[in-house]
N, CA, C and O atoms as a Tripos MOL2 file, in Angstrom:
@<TRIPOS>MOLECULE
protein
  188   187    47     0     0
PROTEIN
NO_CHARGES

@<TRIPOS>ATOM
      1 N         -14.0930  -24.7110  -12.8010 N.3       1 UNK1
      2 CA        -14.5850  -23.9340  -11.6630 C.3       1 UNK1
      3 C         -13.4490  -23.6230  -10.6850 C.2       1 UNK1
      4 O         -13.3180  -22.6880   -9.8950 O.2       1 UNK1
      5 N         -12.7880  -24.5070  -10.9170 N.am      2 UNK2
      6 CA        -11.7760  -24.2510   -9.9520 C.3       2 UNK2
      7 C         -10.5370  -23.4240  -10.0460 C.2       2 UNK2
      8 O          -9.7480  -23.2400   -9.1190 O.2       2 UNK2
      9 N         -10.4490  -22.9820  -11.1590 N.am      3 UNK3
     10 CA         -9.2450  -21.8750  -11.7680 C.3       3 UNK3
     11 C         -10.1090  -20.5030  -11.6250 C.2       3 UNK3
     12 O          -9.5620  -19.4360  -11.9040 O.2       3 UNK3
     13 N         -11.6960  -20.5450  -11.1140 N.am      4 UNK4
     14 CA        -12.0250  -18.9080  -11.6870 C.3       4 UNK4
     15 C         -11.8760  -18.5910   -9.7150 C.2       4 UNK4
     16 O         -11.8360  -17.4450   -9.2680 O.2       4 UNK4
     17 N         -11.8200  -19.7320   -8.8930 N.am      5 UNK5
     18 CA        -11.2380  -18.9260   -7.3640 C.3       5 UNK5
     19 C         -10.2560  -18.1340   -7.0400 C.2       5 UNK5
     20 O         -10.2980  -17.2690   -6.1650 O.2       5 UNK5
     21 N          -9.3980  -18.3870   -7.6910 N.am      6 UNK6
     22 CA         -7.7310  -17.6590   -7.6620 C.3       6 UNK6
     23 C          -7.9510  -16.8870   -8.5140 C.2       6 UNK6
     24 O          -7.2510  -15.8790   -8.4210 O.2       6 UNK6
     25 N          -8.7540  -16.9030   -9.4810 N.am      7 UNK7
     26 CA         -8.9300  -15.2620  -10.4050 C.3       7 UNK7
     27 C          -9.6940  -14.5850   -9.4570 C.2       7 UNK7
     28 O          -9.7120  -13.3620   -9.5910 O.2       7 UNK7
     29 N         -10.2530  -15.0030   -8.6450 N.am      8 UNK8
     30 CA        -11.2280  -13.7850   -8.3650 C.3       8 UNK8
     31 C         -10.5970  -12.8440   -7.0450 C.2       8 UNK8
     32 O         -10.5360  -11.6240   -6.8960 O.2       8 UNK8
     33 N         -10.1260  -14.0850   -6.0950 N.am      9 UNK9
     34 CA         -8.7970  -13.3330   -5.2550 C.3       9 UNK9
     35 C          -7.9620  -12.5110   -5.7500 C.2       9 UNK9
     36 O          -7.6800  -11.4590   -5.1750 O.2       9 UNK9
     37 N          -7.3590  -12.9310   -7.0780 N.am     10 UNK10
     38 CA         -6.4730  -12.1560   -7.2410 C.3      10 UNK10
     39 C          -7.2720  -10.5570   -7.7680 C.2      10 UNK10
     40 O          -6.7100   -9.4620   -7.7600 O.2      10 UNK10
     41 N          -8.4080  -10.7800   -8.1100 N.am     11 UNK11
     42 CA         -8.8040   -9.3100   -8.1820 C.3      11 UNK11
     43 C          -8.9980   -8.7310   -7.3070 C.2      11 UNK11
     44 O          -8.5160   -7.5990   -7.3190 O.2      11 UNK11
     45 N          -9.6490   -9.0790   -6.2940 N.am     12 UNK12
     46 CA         -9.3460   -8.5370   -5.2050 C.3      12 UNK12
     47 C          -8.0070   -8.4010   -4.3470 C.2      12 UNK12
     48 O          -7.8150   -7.9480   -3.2190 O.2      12 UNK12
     49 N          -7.5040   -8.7310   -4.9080 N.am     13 UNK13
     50 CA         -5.6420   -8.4290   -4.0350 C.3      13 UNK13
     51 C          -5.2610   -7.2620   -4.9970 C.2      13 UNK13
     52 O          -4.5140   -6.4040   -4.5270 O.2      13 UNK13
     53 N          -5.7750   -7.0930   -6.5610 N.am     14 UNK14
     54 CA         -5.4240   -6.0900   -7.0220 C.3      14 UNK14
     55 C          -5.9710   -5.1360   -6.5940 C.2      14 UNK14
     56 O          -5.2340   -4.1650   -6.4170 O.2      14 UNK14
     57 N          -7.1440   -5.0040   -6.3150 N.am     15 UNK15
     58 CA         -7.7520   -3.6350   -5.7540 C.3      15 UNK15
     59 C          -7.3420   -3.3220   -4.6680 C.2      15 UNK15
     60 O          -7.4510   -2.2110   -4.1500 O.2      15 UNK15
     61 N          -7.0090   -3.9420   -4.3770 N.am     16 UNK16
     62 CA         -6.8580   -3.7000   -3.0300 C.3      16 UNK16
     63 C          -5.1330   -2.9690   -2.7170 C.2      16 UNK16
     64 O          -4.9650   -1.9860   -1.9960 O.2      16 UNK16
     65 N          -3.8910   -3.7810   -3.5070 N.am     17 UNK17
     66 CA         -2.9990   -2.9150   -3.9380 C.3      17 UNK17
     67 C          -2.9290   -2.0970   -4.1700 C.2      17 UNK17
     68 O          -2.1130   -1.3150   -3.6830 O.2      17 UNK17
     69 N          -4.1100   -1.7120   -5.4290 N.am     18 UNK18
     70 CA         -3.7420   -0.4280   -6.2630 C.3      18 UNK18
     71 C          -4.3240    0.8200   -5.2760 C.2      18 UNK18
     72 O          -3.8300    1.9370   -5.1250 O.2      18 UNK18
     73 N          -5.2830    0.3720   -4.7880 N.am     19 UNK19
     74 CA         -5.9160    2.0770   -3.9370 C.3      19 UNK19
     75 C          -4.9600    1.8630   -2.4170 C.2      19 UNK19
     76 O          -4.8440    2.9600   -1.8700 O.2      19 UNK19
     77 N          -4.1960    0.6240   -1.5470 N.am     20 UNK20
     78 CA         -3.5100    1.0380   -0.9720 C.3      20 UNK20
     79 C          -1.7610    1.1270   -1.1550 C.2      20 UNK20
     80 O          -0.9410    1.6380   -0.3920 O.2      20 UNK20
     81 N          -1.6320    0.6930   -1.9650 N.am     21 UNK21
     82 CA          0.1430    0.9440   -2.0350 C.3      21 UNK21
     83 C           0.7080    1.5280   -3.3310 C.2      21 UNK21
     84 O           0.2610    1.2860   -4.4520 O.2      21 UNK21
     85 N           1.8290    2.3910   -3.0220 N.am     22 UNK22
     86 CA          2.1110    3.6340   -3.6610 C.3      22 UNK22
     87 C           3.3010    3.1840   -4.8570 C.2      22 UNK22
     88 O           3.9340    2.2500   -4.3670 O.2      22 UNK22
     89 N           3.8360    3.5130   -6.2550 N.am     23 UNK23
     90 CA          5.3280    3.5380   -6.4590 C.3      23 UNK23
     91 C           5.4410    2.1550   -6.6180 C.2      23 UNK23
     92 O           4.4570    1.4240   -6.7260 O.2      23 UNK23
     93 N           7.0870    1.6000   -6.6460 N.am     24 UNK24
     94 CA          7.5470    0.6220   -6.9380 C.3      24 UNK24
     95 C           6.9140   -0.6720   -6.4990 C.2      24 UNK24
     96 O           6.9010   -1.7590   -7.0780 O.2      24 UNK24
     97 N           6.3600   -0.2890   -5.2720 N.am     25 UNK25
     98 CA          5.7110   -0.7890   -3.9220 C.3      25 UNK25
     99 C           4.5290   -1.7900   -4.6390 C.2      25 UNK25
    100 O           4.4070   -3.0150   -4.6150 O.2      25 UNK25
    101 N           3.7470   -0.7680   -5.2600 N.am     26 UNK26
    102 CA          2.8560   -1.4900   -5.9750 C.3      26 UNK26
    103 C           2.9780   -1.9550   -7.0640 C.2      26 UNK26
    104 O           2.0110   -2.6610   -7.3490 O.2      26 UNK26
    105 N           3.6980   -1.9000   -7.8040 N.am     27 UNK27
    106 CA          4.1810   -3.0800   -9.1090 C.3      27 UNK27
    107 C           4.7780   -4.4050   -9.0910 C.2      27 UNK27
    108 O           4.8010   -5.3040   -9.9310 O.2      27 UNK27
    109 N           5.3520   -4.2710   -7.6810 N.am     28 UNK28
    110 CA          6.2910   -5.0930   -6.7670 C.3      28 UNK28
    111 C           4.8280   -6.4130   -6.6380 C.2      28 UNK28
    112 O           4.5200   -7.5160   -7.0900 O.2      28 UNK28
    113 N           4.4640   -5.6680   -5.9850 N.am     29 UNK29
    114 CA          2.9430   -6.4420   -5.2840 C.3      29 UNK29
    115 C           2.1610   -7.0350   -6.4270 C.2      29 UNK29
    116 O           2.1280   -8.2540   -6.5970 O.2      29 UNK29
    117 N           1.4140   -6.0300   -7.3580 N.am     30 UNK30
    118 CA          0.6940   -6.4370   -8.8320 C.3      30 UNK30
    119 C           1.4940   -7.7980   -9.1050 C.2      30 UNK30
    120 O           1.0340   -8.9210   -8.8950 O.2      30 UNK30
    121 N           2.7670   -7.5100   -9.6090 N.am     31 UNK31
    122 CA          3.8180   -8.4380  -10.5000 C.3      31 UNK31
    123 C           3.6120   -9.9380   -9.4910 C.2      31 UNK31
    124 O           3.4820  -11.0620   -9.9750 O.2      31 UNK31
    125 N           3.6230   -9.6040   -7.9440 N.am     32 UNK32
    126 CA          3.7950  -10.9210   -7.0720 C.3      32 UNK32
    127 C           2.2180  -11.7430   -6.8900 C.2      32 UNK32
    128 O           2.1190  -12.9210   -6.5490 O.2      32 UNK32
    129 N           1.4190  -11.1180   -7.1010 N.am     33 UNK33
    130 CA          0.1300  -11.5690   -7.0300 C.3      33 UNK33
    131 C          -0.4850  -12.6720   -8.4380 C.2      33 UNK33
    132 O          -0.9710  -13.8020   -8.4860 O.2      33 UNK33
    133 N          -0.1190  -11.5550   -9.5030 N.am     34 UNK34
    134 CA         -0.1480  -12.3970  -10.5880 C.3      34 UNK34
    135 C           0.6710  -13.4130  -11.3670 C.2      34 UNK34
    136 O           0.2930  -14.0630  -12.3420 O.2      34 UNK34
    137 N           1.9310  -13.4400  -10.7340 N.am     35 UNK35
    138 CA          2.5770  -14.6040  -10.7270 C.3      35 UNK35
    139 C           2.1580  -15.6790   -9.5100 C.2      35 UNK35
    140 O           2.0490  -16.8730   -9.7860 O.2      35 UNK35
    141 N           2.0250  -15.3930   -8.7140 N.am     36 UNK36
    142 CA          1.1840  -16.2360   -7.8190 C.3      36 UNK36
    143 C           0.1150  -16.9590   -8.7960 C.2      36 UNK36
    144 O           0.2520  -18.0930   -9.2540 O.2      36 UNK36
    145 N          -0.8890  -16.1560   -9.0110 N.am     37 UNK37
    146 CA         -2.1260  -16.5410   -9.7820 C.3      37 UNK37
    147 C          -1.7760  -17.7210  -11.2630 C.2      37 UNK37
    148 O          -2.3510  -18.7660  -11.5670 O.2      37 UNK37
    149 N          -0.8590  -17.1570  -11.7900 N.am     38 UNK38
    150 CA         -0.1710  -18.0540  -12.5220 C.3      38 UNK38
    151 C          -0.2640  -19.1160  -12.4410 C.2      38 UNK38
    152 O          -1.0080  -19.9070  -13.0210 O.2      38 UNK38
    153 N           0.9780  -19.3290  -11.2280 N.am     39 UNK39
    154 CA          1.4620  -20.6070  -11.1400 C.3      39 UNK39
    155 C           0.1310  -21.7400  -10.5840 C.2      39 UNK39
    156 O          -0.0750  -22.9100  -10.9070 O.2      39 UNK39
    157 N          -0.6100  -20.8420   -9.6460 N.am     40 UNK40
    158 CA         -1.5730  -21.3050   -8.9360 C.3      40 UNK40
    159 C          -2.3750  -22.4160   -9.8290 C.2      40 UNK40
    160 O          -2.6110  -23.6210   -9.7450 O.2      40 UNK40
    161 N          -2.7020  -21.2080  -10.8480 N.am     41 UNK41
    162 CA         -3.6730  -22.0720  -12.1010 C.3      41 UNK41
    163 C          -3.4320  -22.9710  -13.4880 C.2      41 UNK41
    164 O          -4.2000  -23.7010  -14.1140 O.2      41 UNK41
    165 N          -1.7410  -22.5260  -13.7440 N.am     42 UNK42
    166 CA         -1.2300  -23.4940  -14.5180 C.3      42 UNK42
    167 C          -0.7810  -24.3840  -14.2610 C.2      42 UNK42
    168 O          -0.6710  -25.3120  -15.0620 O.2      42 UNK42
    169 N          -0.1680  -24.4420  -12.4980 N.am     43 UNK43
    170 CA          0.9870  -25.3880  -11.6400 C.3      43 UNK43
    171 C          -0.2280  -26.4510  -12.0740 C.2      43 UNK43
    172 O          -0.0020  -27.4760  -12.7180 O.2      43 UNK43
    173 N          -1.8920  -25.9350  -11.4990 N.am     44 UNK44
    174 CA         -2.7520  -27.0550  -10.7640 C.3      44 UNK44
    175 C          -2.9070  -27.9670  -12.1220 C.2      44 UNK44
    176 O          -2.5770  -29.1480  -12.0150 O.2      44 UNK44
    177 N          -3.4270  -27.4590  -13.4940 N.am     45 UNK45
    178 CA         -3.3260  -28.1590  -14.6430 C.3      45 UNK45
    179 C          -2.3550  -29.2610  -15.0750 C.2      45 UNK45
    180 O          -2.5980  -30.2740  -15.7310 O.2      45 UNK45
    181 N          -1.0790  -28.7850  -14.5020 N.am     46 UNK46
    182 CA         -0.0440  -29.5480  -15.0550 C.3      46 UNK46
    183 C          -0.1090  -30.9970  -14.0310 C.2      46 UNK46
    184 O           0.1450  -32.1770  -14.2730 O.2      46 UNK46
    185 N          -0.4750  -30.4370  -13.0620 N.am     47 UNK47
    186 CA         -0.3420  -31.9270  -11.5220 C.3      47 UNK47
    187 C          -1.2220  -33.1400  -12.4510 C.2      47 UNK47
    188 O          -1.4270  -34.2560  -11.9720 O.2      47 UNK47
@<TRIPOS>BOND
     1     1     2 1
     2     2     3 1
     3     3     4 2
     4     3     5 am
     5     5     6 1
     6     6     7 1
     7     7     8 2
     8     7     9 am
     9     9    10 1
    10    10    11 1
    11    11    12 2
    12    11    13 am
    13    13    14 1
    14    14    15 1
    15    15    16 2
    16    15    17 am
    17    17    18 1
    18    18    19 1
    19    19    20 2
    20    19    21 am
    21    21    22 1
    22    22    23 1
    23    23    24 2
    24    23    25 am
    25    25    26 1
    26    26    27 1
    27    27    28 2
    28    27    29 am
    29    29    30 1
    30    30    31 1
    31    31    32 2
    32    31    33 am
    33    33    34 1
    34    34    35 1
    35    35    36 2
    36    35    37 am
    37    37    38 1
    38    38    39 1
    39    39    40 2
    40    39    41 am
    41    41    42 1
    42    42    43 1
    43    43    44 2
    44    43    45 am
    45    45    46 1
    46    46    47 1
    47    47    48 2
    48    47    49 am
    49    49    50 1
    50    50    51 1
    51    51    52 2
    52    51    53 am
    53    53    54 1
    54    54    55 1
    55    55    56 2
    56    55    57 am
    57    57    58 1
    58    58    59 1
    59    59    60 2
    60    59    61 am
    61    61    62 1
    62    62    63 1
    63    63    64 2
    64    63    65 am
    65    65    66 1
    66    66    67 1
    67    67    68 2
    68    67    69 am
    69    69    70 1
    70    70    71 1
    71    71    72 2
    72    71    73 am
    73    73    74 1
    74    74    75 1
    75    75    76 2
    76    75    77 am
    77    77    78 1
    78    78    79 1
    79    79    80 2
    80    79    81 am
    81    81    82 1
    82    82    83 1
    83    83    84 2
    84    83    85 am
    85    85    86 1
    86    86    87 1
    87    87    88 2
    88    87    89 am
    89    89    90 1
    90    90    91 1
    91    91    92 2
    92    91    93 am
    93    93    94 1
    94    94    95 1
    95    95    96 2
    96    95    97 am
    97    97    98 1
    98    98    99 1
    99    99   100 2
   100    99   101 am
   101   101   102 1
   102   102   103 1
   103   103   104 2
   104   103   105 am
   105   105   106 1
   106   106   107 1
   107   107   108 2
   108   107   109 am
   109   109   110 1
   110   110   111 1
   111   111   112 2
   112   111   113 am
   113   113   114 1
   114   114   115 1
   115   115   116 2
   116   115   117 am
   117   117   118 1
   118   118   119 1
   119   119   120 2
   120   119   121 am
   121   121   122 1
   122   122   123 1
   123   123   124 2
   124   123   125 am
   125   125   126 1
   126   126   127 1
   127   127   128 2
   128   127   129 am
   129   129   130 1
   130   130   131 1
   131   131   132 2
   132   131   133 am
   133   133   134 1
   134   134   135 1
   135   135   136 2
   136   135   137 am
   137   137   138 1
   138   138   139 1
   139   139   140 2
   140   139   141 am
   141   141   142 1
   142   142   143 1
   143   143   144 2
   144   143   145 am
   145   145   146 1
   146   146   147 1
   147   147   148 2
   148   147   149 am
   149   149   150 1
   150   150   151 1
   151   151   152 2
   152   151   153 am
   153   153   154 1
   154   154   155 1
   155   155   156 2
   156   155   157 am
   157   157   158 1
   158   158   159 1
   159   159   160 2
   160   159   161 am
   161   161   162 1
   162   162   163 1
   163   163   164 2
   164   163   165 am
   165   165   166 1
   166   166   167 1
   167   167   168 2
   168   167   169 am
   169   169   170 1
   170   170   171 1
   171   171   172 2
   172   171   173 am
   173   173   174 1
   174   174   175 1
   175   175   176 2
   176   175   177 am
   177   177   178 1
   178   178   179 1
   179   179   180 2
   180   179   181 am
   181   181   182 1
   182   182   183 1
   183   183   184 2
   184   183   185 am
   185   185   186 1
   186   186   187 1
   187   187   188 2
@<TRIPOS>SUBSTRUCTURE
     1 UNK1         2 RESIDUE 1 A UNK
     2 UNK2         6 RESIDUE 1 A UNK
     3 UNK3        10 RESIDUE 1 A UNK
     4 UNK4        14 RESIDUE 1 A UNK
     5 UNK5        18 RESIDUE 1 A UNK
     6 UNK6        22 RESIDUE 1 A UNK
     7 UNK7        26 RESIDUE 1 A UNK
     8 UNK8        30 RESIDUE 1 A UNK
     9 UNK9        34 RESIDUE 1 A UNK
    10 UNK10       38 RESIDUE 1 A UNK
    11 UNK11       42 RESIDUE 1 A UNK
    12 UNK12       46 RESIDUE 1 A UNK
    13 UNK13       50 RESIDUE 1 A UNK
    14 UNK14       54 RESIDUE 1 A UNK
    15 UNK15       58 RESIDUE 1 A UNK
    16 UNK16       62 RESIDUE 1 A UNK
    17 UNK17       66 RESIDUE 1 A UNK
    18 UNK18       70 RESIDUE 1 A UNK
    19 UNK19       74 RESIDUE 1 A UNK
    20 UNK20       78 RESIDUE 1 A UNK
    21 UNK21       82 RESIDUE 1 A UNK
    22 UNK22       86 RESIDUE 1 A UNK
    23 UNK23       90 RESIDUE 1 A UNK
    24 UNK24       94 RESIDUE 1 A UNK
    25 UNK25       98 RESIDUE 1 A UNK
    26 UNK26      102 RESIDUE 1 A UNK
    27 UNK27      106 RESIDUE 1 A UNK
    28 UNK28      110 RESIDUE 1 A UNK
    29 UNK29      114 RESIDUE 1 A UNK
    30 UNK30      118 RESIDUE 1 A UNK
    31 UNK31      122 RESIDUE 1 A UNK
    32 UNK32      126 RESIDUE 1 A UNK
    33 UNK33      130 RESIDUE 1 A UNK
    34 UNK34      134 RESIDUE 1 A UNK
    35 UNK35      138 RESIDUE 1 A UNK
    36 UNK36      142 RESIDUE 1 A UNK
    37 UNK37      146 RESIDUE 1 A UNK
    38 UNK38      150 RESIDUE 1 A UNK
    39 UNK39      154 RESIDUE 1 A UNK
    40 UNK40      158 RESIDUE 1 A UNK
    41 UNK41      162 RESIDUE 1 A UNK
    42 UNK42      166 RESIDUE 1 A UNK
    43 UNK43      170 RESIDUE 1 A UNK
    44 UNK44      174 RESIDUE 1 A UNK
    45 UNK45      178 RESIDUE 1 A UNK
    46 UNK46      182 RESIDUE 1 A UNK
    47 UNK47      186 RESIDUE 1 A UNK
C-alpha cells in the first residue's frame, strides 16, 4: 500500500507537467519526477 502513494503523486506531477511546461523543460521535469518515484519506492524496499 505504501508504494501505490508515490505512484499516484507522481501521476499527478505528470499531468500536471505535461499540460503546463513546454520543450526540454518538460522532459527535464518528467525524467526528475520519475526518478524521484524510483528511488522513493525502491530506496524504501531496500531500508
Amino acid at each position: 500500500m505504501d508504494q501505490i502513494v508515490p505512484i499516484l503523486i507522481a501521476v499527478v506531477l505528470i499531468a500536471i507537467a505535461w499540460k503546463v511546461l513546454k520543450g526540454i523543460v518538460k522532459t527535464v521535469a518528467l525524467v526528475a519526477i520519475l526518478a524521484a518515484v524510483a528511488i522513493w519506492v525502491f530506496g524504501g524496499m531496500a531500508a
